[in-house]
N, C-alpha and C positions, 0 to 999 in steps of 0.2 A: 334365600330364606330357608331355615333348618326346619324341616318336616317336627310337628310335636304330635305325640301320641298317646293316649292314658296307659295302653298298653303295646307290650312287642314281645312277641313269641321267636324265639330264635331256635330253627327245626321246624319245618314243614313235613316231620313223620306221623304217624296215628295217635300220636300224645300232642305232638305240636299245633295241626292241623286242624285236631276237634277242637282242641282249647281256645287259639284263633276264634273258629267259627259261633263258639261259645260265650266268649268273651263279648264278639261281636252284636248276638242275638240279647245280651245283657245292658247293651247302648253303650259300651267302650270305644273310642274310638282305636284300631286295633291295627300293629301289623305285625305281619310273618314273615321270614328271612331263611331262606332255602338256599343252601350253594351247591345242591346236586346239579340244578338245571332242571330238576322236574318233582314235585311233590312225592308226599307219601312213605321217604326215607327207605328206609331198607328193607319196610314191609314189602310195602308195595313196587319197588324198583327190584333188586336184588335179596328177596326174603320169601316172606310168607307167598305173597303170590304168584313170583314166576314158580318156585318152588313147589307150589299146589299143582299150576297148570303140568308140571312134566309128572307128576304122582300121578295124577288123575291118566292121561296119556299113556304114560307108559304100562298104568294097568290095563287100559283100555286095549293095548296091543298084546300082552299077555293073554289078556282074556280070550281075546277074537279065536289066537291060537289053539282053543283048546273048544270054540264052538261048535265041533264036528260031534264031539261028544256027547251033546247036549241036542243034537240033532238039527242043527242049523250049517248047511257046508254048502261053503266059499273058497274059493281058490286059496292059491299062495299069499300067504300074510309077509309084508315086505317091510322095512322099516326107512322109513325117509328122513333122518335127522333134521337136517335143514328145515325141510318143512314142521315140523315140529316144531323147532323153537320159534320157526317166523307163529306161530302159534301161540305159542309163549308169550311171545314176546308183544301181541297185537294185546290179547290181553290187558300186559302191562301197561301200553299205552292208551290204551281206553282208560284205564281205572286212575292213571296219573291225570289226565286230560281233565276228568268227570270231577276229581280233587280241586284241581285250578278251577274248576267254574263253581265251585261250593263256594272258596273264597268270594270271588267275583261277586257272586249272588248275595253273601252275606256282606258285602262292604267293607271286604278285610285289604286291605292295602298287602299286595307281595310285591317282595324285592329278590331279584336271583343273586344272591353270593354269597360270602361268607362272614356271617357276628361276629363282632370281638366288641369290649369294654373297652371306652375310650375313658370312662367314667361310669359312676353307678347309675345317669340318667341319661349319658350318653350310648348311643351303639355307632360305631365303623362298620360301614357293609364296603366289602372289596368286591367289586364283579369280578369276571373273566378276564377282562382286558386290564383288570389291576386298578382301577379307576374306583374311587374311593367317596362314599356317601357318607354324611354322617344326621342321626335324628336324635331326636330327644325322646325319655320316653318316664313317664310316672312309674310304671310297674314292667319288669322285665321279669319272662317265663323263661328258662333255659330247660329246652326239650332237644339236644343236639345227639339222642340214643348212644350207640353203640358200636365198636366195630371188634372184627377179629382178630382174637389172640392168637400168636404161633409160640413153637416151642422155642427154647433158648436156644440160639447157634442158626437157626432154620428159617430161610428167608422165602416165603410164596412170590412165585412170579406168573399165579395164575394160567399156568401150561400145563406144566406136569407136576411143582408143589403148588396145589392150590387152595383157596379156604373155600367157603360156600357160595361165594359169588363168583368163582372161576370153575367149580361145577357145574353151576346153571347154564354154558357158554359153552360147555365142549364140544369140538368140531366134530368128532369121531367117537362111537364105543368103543372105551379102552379095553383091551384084551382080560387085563389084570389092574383090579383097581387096591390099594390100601387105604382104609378110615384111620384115620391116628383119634381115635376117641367116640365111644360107646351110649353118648348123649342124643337127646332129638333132634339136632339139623345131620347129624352124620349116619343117622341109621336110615332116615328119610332120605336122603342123598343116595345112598349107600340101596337103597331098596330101588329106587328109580334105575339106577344106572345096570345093576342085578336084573333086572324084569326087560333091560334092554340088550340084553347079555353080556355082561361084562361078567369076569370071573373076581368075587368081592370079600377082599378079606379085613377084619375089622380087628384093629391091636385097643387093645383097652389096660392101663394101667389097675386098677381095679378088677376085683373077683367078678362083679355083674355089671350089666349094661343101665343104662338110666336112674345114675346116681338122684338121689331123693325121692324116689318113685315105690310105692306100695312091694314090699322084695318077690310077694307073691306073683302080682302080675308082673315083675320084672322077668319072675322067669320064667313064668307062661310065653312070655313076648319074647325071650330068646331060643325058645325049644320053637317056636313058629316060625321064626326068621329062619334059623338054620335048618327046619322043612323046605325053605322056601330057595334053598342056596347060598345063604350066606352065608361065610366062615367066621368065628368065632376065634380069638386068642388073650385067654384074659388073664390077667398079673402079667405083662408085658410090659414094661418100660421101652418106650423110643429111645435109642440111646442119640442116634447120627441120621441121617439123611445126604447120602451121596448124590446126586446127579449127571446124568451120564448126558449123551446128546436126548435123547427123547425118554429117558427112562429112568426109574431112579431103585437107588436101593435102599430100603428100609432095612435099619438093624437096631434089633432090640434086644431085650436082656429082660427073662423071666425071673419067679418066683424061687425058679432053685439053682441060678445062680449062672445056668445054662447062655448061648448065645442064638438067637434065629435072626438070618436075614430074609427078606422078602425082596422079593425083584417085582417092577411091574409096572407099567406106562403112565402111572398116575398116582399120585398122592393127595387124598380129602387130608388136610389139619384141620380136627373139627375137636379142639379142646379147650373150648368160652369164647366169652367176646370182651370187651373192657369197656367201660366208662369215654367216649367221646366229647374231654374235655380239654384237648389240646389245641391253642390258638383262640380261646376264648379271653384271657389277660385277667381270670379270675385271681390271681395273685395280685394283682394291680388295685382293685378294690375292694380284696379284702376277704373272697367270699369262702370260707373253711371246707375242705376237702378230708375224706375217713381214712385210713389206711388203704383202700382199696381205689384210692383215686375216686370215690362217687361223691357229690357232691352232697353235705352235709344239708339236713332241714328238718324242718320240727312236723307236728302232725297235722299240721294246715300248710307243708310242701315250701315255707319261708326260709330260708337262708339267713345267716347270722347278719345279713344286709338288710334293712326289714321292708325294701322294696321291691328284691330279686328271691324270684321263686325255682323251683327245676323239680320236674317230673320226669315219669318213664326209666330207659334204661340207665341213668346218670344219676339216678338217687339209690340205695338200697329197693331189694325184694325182686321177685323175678321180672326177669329179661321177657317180658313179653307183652305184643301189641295192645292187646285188650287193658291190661294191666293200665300199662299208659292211656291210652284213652280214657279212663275212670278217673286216674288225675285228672289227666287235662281239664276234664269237666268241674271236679271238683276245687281245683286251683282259681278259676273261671268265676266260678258262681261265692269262693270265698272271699275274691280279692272286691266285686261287685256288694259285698258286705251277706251273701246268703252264707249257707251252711251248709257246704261241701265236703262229703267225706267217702272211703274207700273203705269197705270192708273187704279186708286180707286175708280172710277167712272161707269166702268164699271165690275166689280166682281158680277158673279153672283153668289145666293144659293139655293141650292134647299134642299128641304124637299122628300126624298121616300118611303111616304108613299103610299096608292093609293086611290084616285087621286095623283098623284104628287103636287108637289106645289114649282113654282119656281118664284125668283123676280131678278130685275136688276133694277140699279140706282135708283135714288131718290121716297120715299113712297108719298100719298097726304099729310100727315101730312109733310112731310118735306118740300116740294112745300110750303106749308101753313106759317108754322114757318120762311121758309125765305122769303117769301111775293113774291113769282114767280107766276104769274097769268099763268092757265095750263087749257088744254082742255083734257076730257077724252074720249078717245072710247074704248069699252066694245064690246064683242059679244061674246053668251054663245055655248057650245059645243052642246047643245039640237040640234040647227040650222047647223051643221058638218056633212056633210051628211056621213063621213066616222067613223066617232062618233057614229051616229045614227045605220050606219050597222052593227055594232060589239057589240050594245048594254051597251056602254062607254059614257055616255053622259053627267056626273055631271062636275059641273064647267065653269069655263068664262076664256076668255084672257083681259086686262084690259093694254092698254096704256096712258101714260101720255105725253102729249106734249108742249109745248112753247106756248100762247096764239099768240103770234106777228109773233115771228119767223117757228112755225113747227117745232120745233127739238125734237124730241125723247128725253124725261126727265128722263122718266124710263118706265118700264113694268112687270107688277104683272099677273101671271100667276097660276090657280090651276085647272088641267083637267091630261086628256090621254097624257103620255110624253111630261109633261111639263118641265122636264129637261132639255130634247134635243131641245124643241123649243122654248126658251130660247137663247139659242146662236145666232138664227137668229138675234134677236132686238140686241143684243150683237154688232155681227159685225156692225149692222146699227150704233149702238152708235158711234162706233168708228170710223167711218168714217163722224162722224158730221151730220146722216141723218136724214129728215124731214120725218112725219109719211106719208105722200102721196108716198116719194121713197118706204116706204113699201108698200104703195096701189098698186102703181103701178109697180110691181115685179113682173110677172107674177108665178104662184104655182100650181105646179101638182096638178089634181085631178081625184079621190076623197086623199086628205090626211088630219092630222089633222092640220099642217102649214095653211092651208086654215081659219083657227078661228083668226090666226096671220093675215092677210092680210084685213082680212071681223071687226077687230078691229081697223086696219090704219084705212080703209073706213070709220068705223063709228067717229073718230075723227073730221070728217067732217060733219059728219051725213050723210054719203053716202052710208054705207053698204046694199049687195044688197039680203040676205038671212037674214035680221031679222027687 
């Protein structure tokens, strides 16, 4: 007898996973369809989270380094790879584990393998052993994210050319590491492996690093990287990738026409990701894919099939979990007949490296390009008194505001957890506030929120510590 279900979410990633559980909490009868073997997709497996857990680490072991200074002395600071990633990686498995039992709890039906279209109401699940289920299903979500792109010619074998999930894995600090690309998993990668001492040189096709990003704090954030050891080579074209027994050589071709190779035990390809929609049989019923391979849908997440939906990395807008997960919700609650919707406008992203570096809505170039007349207040961490004590003080908070009106445009941030403060200007967004309601917000002190409030103020030119 054929399993029937009002819904089926195929991806068990941060878009898939909430939607599931969403869908479930809505009284759908619901299932989810993961052919990792383990929930959470690339965030939580090979992404956001083991990638957090070695950032945090490997500053941790930085830092100690330099505790004598600060008047705290400990012997020799030693570094234990191994043990590190078994770190990592326990992590990972709590948080994949903790996933599975949301479903469980929420009455979400999972299946381990992998979705395809037999039909538009049909799904094929293959497990491992090639053994072939088939369900029914009212409403199908395609949440199957993203994976990485390499360059033409240039094949990763996660050893020595690897993408972001064969950095997470390495046995050994490479002597000499090469970034082929100047975006947020490769500076992050690239800063880990740097603080673990690796020698880290970063080739960037482009003038500056983190393309779409505020240009100001773009290059705040590369004059700090390369305080910090990182090399920089930018207007660089990859042209080949040689591969020797353990080593490879990088050769590229600059802006003026010049040739540089690079030698060095490793190679990050860290230049996008694509749309993971190969092996789903979306040609088979029909469903319209953009030029970019992302699967086509209208502003309630439907497909030109009007009972197959797709969120996250597989539809337009940025590659990123959060992102997804606000679908999934509102996919969830529209198909259930509520009124599910994303505002685009407010997404933020952060970069964790350290400093952190995080932005929200509109850059000045975009203010500019759409002829929005905008007032800037700025106020740097130096001037943070709780910055200042802990010896944390690189970086600025930088809001954008309405010239006429005062409403909060956006806000570009790179200092001391800037991730987390972040979300304040977030909620203000969304609530349509002008940067004076942030002035005037009263904020504990000493904290570093304090740089957020002392940068409303300066909008006005009123800020009262700098």
């Amino acid at each position: 007898m054929t399993d029937k279900f009002q819904a089926v979410v195929i991806g068990g990633g941060p878009g898939g996973y909430v939607c599931a559980i969403r869908l479930a909490q809505l009284g759908l009868k619901t299932a989810c369809i993961e052919s990792r073997g383990s929930l959470g997709g690339t965030c939580l497996n090979v992404g956001c989270i083991p990638s957090k857990s070695l950032l945090n680490l490997s500053e941790e072991f930085h830092n100690a380094q330099s505790l004598s200074n600060k008047g705290i002395e400990i012997g020799e600071v030693k570094l234990n790879l191994s043990k590190m990633m078994k770190n990592k990686d326990k992590a990972v498995t709590i948080l994949t584990k903790g996933v599975e039992f949301l479903l469980k709890k929420n009455k979400v039906t999972y299946f381990k393998g992998t979705g395809s279209f037999k039909s538009k109401n049909d799904i094929v699940i293959k497990d491992n052993n090639s053994k072939e289920t088939i369900i029914q299903t009212e409403n199908t979500i395609i949440a199957t994210g993203s994976v990485p792109v390499s360059l033409p010619g240039i094949e990763i074998d996660e050893k020595v050319i690897v993408s972001s999930t064969g950095a997470l894995k390495l046995e050994q600090v490479p002597k000499k590491m090469v970034v082929v690309g100047g975006g947020y998993i490769g500076l992050e990668m690239g800063s880990v492996w740097s603080r673990l001492g690796s020698e880290v040189h970063v080739v960037e096709f482009l003038d500056h690093i983190t393309p779409g990003m505020d240009k100001e704090i773009s290059s705040e954030f590369m004059k700090i990287l390369k305080k910090q050891g990182i090399n920089f080579h930018m207007q660089h074209k990859v042209e080949k990738i040689k591969k020797n027994n353990n080593n490879a050589i990088v050769s590229t071709l600059n802006e003026n026409g010049s040739k540089k190779d690079f030698e060095c035990d490793v190679v990050l390809i860290s230049v996008g990701r694509k749309p993971n929609t190969e092996g789903l049989n979306l040609q088979k019923i029909g469903v319209e894919l953009d030029e970019k391979k992302r699967v086509k849908t209208d502003k309630n997440f439907k497909t030109n099939q009007n009972n197959i939906y797709a969120i996250g990395d597989v539809i337009s807008g940025p590659m990123l979990a959060h992102k997804a997960e606000d679908e999934g919700i509102a996919v969830a609650e529209n198909i259930a007949g509520q009124s599910g919707h994303v505002n685009y406008d407010t997404i933020p992203g952060v970069i964790y490296t350290s400093p952190e570096v995080a932005s929200i809505g509109k850059t000045e170039e975009q203010l500019k390009d759409l002829k929005i007349n905008y007032k800037i207040g700025k106020f740097s961490f130096m001037a943070n008194s709780r910055a200042k004590a802990i010896d944390d003080t690189e970086g600025f908070v930088k809001i954008l505001a309405d010239e006429k009106t005062d409403k909060v445009l956006g806000a570009h941030l790179i200092g001391p957890h800037a991730g987390e403060l972040i979300a304040e200007i977030g909620v203000a967004m969304e609530f349509g506030a002008s940067s004076e309601d942030i002035a005037r917000t009263c904020h504990a002190h000493p904290t570093f929120s304090e740089a957020v409030k002392e940068a409303a103020l300066s909008v006005e030119k009123r800020a009262i510590h700098s």
